[in-house]
C-alpha positions as CSV (number, residue, x, y, z in Angstrom):
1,X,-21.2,-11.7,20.6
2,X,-20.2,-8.2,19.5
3,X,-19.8,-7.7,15.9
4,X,-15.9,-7.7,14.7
5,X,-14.9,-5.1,12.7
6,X,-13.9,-5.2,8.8
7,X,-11.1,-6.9,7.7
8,X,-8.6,-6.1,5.0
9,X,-6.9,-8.9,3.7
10,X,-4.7,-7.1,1.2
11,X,-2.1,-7.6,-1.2
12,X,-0.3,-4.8,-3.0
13,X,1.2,-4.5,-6.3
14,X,-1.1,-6.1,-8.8
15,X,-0.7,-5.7,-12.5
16,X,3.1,-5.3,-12.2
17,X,3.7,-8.8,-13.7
18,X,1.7,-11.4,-14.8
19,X,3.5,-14.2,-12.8
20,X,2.6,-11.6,-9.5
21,X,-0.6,-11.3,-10.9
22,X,-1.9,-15.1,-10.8
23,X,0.1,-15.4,-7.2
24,X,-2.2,-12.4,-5.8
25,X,-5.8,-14.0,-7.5
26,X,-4.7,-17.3,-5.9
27,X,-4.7,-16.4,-2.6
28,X,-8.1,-15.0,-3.2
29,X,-9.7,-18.3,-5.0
30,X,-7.6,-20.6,-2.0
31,X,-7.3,-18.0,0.7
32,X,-8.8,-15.1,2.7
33,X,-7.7,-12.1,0.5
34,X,-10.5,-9.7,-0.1
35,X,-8.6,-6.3,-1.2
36,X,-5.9,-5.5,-3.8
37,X,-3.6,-2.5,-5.0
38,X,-3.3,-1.9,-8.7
39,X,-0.4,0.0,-9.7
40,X,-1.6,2.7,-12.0
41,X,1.5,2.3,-14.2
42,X,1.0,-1.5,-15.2
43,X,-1.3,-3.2,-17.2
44,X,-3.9,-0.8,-15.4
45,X,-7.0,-1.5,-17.7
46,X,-6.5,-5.2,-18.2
47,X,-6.1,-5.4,-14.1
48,X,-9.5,-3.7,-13.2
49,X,-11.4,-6.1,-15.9
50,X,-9.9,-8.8,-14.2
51,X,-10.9,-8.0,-10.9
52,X,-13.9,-6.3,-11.0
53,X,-15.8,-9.0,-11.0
54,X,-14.1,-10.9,-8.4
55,X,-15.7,-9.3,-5.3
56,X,-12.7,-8.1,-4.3
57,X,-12.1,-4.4,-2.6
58,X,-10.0,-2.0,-5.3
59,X,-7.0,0.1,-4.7
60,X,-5.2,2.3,-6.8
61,X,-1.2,2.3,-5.5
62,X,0.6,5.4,-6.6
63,X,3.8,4.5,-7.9
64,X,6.1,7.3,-7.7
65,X,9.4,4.9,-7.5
66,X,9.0,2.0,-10.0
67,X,8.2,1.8,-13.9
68,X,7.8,4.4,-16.6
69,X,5.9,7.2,-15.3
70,X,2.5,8.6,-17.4
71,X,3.1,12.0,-17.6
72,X,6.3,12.5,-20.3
73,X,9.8,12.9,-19.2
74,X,9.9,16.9,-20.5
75,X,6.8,17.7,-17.5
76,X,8.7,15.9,-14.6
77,X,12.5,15.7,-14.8
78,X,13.0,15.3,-11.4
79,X,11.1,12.7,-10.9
80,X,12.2,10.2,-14.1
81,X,15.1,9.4,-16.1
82,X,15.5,10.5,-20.0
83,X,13.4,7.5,-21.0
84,X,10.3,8.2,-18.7
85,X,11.2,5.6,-15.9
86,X,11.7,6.6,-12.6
87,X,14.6,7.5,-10.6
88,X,13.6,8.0,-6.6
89,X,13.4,6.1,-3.7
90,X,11.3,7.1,-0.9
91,X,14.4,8.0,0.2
92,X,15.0,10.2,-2.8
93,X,11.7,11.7,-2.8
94,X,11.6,12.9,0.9
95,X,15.4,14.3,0.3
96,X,13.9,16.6,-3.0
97,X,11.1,17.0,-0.5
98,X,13.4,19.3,1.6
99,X,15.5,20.8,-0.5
100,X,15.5,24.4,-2.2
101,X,13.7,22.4,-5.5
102,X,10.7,21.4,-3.6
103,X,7.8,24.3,-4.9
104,X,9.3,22.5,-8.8
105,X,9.0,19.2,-7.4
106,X,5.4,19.9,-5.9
107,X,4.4,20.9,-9.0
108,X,5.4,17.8,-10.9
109,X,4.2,15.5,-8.5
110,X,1.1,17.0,-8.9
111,X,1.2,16.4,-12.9
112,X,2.2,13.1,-12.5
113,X,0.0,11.5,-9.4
114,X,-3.2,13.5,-11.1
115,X,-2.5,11.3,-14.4
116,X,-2.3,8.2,-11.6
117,X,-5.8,9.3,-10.2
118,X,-7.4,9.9,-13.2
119,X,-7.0,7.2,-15.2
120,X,-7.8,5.0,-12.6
121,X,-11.1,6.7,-11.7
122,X,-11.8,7.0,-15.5
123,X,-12.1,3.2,-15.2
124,X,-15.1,3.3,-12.9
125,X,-18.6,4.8,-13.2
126,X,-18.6,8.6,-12.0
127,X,-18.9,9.2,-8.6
128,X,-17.1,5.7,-7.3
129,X,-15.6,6.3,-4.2
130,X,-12.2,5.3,-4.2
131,X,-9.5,3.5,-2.6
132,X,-6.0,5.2,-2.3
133,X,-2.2,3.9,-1.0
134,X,1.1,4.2,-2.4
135,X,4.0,1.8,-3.6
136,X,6.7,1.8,-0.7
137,X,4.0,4.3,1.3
138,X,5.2,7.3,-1.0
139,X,2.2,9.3,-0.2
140,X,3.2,10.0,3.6
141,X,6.0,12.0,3.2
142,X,4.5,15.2,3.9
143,X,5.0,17.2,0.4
144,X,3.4,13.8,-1.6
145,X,0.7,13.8,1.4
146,X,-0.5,17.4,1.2
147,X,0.1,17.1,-2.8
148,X,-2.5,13.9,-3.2
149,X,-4.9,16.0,-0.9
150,X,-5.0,19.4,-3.2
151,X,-5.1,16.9,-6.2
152,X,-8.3,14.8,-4.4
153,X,-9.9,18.5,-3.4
154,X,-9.2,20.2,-6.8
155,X,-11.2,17.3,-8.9
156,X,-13.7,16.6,-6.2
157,X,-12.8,13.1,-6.2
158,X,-14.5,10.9,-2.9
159,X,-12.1,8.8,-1.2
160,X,-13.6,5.4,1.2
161,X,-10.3,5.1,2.2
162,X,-6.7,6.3,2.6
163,X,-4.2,3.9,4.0
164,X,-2.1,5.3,7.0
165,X,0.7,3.1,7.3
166,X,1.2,4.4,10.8
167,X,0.9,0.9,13.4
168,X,-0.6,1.8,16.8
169,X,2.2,0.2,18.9
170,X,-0.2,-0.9,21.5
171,X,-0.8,-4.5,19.8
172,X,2.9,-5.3,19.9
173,X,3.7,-4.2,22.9
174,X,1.0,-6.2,23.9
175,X,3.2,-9.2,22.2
176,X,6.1,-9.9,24.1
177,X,7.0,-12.7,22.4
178,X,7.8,-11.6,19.4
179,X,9.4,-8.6,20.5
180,X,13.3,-9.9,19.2
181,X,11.9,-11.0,16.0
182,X,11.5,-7.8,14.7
183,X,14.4,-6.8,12.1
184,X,15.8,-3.2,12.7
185,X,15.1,-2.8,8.8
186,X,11.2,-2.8,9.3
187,X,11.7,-0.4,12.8
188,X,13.1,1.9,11.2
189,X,10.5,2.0,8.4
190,X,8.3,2.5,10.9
191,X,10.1,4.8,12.8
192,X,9.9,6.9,9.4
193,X,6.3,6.4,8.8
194,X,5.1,7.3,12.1
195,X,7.2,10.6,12.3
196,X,5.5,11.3,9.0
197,X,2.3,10.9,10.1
198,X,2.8,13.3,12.9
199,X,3.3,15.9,9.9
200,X,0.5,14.8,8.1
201,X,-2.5,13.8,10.5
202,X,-3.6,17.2,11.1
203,X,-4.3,17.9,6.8
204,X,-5.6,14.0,7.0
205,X,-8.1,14.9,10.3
206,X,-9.3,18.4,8.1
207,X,-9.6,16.2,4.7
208,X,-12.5,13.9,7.0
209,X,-11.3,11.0,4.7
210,X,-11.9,7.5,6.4
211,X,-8.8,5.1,7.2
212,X,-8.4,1.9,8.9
213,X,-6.2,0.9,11.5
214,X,-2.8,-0.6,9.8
215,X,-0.7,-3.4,10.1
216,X,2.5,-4.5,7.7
217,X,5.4,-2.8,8.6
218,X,7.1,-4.1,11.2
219,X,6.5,-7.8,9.8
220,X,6.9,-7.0,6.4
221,X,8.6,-9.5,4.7
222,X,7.4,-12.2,7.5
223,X,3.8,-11.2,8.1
224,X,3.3,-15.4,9.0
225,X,0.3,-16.7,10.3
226,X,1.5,-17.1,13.3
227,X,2.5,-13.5,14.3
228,X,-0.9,-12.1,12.6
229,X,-2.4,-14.9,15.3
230,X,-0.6,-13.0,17.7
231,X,-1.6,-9.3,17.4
232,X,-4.7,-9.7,15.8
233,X,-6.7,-9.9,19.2
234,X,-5.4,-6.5,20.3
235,X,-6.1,-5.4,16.9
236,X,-9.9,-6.2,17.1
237,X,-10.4,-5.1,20.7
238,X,-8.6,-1.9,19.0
239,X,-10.4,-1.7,15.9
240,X,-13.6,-2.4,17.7
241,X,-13.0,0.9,20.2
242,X,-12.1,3.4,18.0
243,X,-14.7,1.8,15.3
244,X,-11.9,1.3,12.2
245,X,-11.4,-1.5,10.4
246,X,-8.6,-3.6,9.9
247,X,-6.4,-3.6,6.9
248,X,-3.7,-6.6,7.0
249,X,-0.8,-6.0,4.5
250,X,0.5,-8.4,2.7
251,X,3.0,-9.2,-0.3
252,X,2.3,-12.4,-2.0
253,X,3.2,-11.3,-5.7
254,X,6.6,-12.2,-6.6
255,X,8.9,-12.5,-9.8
256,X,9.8,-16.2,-10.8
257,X,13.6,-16.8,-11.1
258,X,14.5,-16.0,-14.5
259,X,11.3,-13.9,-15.3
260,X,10.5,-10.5,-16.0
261,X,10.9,-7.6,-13.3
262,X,8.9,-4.7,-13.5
263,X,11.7,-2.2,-13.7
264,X,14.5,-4.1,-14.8
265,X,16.6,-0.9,-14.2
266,X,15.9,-0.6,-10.5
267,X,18.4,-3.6,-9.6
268,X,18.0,-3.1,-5.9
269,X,14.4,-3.8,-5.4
270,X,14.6,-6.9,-7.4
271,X,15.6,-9.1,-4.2
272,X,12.0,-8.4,-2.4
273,X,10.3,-9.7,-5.3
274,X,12.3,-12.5,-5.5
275,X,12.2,-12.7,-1.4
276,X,11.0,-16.1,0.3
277,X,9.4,-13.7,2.6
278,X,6.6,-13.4,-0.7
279,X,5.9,-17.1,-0.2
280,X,5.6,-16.9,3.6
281,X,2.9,-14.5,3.3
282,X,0.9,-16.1,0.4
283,X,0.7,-19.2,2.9
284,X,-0.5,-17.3,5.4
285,X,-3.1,-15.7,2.9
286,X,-4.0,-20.1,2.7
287,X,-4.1,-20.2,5.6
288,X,-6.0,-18.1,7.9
289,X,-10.1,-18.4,7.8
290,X,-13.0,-15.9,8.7
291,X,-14.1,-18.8,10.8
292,X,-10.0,-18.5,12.7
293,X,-10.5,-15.0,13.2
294,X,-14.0,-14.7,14.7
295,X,-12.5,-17.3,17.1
296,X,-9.5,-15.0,18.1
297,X,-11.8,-11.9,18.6
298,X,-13.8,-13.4,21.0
């Protein structure tokens, strides 16, 4: 039987709240996860002693939308409030991206996803290779994209992976089934991402960094068991032709009613954390087995 490639179980967002937190390290003690995001804005230092020694693949996930930024309010106005926290959407930030304030807006990106970099690389022994996405997949719009790269070039830092939130379409077109359950919310996301990527692939091809093949947009906020049953056969075949891994996104990390959110101020994300969609994908997480999915990529 040929070999099936790596898979990336992977949850984003941990060391935003502790609730999150024990939600993400569950489905890793009761379920398949084997990678994790750690926002470099959180409880960064406590998050990598934690998980270290799980076993567990490490991410850093530039936060350019959520939280207080590190870098001080003075160095990056446009990209916080008065009080440090910040003030974009991706929306936001692809808008300054293409206005006449984008050289001043390159420059404090720069400033601020360096800090991000850094202090998450300062947590590992010199020379660790690292893995790199982004909160709400900040880093593809092109300025951010081109941005991280002169910051990853200027330090010499190595990178095992990049995430490209780009999904080869191939896989669900090869699902018919599920073709009306997609909601025009996650389309469109990926209709962003993907024109995106157009603009960044040929820095990314130059760069030589390694990337896996990427699913988690169009189910987002339903990525079941069922539907990753469903495309993850075309995935393999896929994964196995180009010679990629996998990475699976998921979002099992929520807020419990009543609790803390991680940027009280940004009202509007606060419904995804509190989403049932987070519980939906945690199960899956339960659910699905190494043993499952060597069966479906036979």
């Amino acid at each position: 039987m040929t070999e099936l490639p790596i898979l990336y179980f992977h949850a984003d967002d941990y060391g935003m709240t502790a609730h999150g937190d024990a939600l993400i390290r569950d489905c890793q003690t009761h379920g398949c996860l084997n990678s994790v995001s750690i926002v470099p804005n959180g409880s960064l230092e406590e998050a990598v002693a934690a998980l270290r020694p799980s076993g567990l693949k490490l991410a850093v996930h530039l936060n350019l939308v959520e939280g207080k930024a590190l870098s001080p309010a003075a160095e990056i106005p446009l990209l916080v409030r008065p009080d440090g926290s910040f003030c974009n959407s991706f929306t936001g930030l692809l808008r300054l991206s293409l206005t006449p304030r984008r050289r001043a807006f390159a420059a404090q990106l720069y400033r601020e996803l360096e800090r991000q970099l850094l202090a998450y690389a300062a947590l590992f022994p010199a020379g660790t290779p690292l893995r790199i996405d982004s909160h709400q997949h900040t880093h593809m719009i092109p300025l951010v994209f081109r941005t991280l790269l002169h910051i990853l070039a200027d330090h010499h830092l190595p990178v095992e992976h990049l995430r490209i939130p780009a999904e080869p379409l191939s896989p669900f077109v090869g699902c018919p089934r599920l073709w009306g359950s997609y909601s025009a919310v996650n389309a469109v996301k990926q209709a962003v991402l993907n024109g995106c990527w157009l603009l960044d692939r040929p820095a990314f091809r130059r760069s030589g960094i390694p990337t896996a093949l990427f699913c988690g947009i169009l189910f987002s906020g339903h990525m079941d068991a069922d539907r990753v049953r469903a495309v993850l056969p075309q995935y393999l075949r896929l994964a196995q032709k180009r010679g990629q891994p996998v990475e699976l996104l998921f979002h099992p990390g929520g807020v419990e009613p009543g609790g803390p959110f991680f940027d009280p101020q940004k009202t509007d994300f606060h419904p995804f954390y509190l989403s049932e969609g987070r519980a939906v994908e945690a199960h899956a997480l339960h659910t699905l087995s190494r043993k499952e999915v060597e069966h479906l990529g036979r």
